[in-house]
C-alpha positions as CSV (number, residue, x, y, z in Angstrom):
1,X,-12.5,58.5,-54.2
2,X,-9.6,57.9,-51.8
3,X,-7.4,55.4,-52.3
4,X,-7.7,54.2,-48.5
5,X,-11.6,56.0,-48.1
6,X,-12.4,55.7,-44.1
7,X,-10.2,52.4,-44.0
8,X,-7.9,51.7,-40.5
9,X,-4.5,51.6,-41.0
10,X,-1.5,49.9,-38.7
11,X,2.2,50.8,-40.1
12,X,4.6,48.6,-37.9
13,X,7.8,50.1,-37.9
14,X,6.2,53.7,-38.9
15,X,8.0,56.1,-37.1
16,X,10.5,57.0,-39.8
17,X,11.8,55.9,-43.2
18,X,9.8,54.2,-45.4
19,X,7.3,53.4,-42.8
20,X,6.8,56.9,-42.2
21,X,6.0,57.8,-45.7
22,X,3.4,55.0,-46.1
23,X,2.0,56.9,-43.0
24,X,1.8,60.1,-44.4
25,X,0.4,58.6,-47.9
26,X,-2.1,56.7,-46.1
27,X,-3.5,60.5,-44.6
28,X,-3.1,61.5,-48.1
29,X,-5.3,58.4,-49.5
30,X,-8.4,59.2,-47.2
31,X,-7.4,56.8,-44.0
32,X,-10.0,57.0,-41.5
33,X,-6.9,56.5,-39.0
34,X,-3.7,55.3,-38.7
35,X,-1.4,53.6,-35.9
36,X,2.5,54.0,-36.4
37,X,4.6,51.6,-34.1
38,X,8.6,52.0,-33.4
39,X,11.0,52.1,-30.2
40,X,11.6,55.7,-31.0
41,X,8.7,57.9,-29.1
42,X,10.0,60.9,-29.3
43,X,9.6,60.5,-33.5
44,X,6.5,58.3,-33.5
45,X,4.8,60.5,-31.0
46,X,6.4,63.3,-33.4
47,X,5.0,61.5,-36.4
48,X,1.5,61.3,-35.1
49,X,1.2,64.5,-34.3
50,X,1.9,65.8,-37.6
51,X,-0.4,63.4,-39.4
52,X,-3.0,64.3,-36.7
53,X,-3.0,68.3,-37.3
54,X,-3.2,67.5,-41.3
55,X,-6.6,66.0,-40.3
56,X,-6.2,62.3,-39.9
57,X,-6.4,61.0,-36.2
58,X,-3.1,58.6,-35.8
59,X,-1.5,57.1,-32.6
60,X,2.2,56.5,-32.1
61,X,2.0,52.7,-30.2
62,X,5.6,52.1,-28.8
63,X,6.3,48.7,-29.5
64,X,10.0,46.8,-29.7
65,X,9.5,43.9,-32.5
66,X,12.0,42.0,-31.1
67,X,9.1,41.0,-28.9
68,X,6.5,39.3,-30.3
69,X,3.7,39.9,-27.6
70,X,4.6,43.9,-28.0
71,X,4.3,42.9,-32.0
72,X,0.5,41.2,-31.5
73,X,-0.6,43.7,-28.8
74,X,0.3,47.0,-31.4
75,X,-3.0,45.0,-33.5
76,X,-5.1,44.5,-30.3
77,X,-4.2,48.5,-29.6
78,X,-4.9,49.5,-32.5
79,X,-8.4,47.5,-33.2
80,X,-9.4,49.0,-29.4
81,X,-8.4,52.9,-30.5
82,X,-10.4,52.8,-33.5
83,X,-12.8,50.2,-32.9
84,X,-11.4,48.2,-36.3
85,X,-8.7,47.5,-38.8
86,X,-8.8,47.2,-42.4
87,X,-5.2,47.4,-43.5
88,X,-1.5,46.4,-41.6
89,X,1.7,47.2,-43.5
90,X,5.0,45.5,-42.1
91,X,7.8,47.9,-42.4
92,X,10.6,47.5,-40.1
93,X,13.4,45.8,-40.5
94,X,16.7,45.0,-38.5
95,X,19.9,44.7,-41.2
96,X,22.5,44.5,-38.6
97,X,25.2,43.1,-40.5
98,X,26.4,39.1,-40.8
99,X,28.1,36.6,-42.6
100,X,27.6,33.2,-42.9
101,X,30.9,32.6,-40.7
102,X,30.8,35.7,-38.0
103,X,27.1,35.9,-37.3
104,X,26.2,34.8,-34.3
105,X,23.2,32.5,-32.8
106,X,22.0,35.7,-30.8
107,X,22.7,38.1,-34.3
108,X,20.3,35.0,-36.4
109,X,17.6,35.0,-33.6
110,X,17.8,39.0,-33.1
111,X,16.8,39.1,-37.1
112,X,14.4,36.2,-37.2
113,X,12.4,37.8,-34.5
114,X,12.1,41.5,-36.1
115,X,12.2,40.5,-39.6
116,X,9.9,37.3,-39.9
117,X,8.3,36.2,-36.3
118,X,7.0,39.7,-35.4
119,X,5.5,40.3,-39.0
120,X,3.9,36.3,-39.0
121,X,2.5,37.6,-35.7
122,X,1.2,40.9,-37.1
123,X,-0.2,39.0,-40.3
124,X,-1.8,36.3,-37.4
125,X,-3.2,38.7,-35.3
126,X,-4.8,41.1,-38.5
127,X,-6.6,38.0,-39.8
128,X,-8.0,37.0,-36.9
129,X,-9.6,40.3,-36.4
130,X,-10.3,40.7,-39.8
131,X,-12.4,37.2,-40.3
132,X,-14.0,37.7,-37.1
133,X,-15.7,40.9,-38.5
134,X,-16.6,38.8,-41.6
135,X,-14.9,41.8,-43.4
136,X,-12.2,41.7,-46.5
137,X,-8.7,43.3,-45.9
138,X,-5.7,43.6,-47.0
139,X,-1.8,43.7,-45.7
140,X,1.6,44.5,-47.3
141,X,4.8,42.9,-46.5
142,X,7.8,44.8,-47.0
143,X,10.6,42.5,-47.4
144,X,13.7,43.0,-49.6
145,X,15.1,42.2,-53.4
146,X,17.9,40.5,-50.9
147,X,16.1,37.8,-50.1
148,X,16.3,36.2,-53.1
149,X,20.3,35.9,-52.5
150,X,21.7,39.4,-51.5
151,X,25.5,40.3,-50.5
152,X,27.4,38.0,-48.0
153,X,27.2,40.1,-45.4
154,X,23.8,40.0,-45.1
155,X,23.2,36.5,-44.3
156,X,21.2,36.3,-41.2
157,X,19.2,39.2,-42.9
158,X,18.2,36.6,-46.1
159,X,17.4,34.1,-44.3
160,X,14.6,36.1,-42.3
161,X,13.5,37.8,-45.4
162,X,13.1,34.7,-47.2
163,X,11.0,33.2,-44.7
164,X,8.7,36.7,-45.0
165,X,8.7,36.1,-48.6
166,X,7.6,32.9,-48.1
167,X,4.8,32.9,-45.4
168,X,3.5,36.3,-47.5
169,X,2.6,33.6,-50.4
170,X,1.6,30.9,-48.1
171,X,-0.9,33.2,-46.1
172,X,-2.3,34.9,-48.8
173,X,-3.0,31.4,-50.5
174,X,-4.7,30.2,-47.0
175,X,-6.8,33.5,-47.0
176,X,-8.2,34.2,-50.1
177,X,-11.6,32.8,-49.5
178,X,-12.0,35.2,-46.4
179,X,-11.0,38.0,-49.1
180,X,-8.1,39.4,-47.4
181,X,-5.3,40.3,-49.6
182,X,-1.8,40.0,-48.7
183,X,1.2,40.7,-50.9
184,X,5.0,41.5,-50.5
185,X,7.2,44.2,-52.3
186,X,10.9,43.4,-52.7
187,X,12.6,46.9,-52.1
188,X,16.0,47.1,-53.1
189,X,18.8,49.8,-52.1
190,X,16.4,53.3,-51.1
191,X,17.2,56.3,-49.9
192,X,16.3,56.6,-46.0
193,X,17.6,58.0,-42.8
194,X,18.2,54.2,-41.8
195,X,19.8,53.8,-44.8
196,X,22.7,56.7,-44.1
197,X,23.3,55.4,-40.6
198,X,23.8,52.3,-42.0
199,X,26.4,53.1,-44.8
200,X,28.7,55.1,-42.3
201,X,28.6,52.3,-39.7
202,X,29.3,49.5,-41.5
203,X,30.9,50.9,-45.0
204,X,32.6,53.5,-43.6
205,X,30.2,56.0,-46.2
206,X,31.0,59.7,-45.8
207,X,28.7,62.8,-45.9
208,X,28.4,62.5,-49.7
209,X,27.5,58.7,-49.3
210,X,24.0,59.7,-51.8
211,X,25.4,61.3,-54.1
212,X,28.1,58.5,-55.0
213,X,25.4,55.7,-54.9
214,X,23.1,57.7,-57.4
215,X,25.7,57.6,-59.5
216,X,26.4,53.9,-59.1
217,X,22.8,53.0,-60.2
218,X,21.1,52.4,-63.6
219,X,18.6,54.8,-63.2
220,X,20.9,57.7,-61.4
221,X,19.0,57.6,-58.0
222,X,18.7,54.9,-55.4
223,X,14.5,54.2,-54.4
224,X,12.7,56.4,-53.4
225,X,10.5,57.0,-50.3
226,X,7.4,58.7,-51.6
227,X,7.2,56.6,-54.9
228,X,7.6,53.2,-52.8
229,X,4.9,54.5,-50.5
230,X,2.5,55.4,-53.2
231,X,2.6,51.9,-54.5
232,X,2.2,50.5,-51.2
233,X,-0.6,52.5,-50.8
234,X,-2.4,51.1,-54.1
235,X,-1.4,47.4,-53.0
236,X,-3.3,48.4,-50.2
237,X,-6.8,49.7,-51.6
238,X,-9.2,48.2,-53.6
239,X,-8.1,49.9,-56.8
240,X,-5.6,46.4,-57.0
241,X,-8.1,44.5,-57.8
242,X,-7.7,41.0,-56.9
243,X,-4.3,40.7,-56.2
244,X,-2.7,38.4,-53.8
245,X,0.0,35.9,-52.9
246,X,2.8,38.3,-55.4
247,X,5.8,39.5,-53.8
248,X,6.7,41.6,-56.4
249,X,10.4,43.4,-57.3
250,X,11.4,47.3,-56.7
251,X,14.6,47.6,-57.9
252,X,16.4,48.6,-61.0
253,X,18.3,45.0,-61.5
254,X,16.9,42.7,-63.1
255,X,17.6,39.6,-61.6
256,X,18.5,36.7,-63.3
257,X,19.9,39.3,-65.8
258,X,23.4,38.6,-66.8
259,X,26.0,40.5,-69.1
């Protein structure tokens, strides 16, 4: 069987990326149906569509995470479209850049707001739904392998992350009697359309930007969409078993490693 057999699944921050490729897996696993959420309509509507004609009814719900009642209202749509939801995987992020000394208070609240209120939110609103049907779930955090320290310029981006991190263990340890699962994957550096536009705007990265950080890697190639999305994809379905509460590395550092 399916991976994700007949289950409803909510992807915020779907509309491209890695978001995007959890979408398309979930069709692939079986997904009874599938809501993507972004700013972008012209690529989530884009998105849908495709998904749709390969034979798995998906809605693009435009939805800005920076705020939260557009965050908890893309559940509520979602739950009134297909009458139910069984899985919610949080994968936007904001990683504008910031230091310690030049982010502002408007920069730390921008990123608190997309990366950790709008996800507890999502998480909030999920459970709710989910223990009001008396039904087990589950829901995937991604976060990032920087939030256990990352680069300096990522500051206001840690501190959100961490807090994801956090409340994924927290909630997962509040809900496990209710049988809903809820785990985090620490991604490191990937390979994304988000992740080129961010290179040439603030590391002045060239065309061949890709080619020089596969090179700079252990294992010759930065993360990769499809694989990430796979494993989401089993965190999601029953075939985990019972795990919960584990926010668990993708990278290829080892950290705590030292030479």
């Amino acid at each position: 069987m399916a991976l994700l057999q007949d289950k409803v699944v909510l992807v915020s921050g779907g509309t491209q990326g890695l978001g995007a490729g959890v979408a398309r897996r979930a069709a692939v696993e079986g997904a009874a149906g599938i809501a993507v959420t972004g700013r972008n309509a012209e690529s989530g509507e884009k998105l849908a569509a495709e998904i749709t004609a390969s034979g798995v009814e998906t809605r693009f719900i435009k939805t800005d995470l920076a705020d939260v009642e557009q965050a908890r209202n893309s559940v509520l749509d979602t739950i009134s479209t297909f009458g139910r939801l069984d899985c919610s995987v949080n994968a936007a992020g904001l990683t504008t850049r910031g230091t310690m000394l030049d982010t502002t208070p408007e920069l730390f609240d921008a990123h608190i707001a997309v990366n950790l209120k709008s996800p507890f939110f999502i998480m909030a609103e999920t459970i709710k739904h989910l223990r009001s049907r008396g039904a087990p779930g589950s829901i995937l955090n991604v976060i990032s392998i920087a939030e256990l320290g990352g680069q300096p310029y990522l500051a206001p981006y840690v501190a959100a992350k961490a807090g994801l991190a956090g409340v994924t263990r927290n909630a997962a340890h509040a809900h496990r009697w209710d049988k809903i699962r809820i785990n985090g994957l620490d991604i490191g550096w990937t390979a994304t359309e988000g992740e080129a536009d961010t290179q040439k705007k603030f590391h002045g990265a060239g065309e061949d930007w890709l080619e020089k950080a596969n090179a700079s890697v252990p294992m010759g190639k930065l993360g990769q969409v499809d694989e990430i999305a796979e494993f989401i994809v089993f965190l999601l379905s029953d075939r985990s078993g019972v795990v919960t509460g584990s926010v668990i590395d993708w990278d290829q550092n080892v950290y705590g490693g030292s030479d």
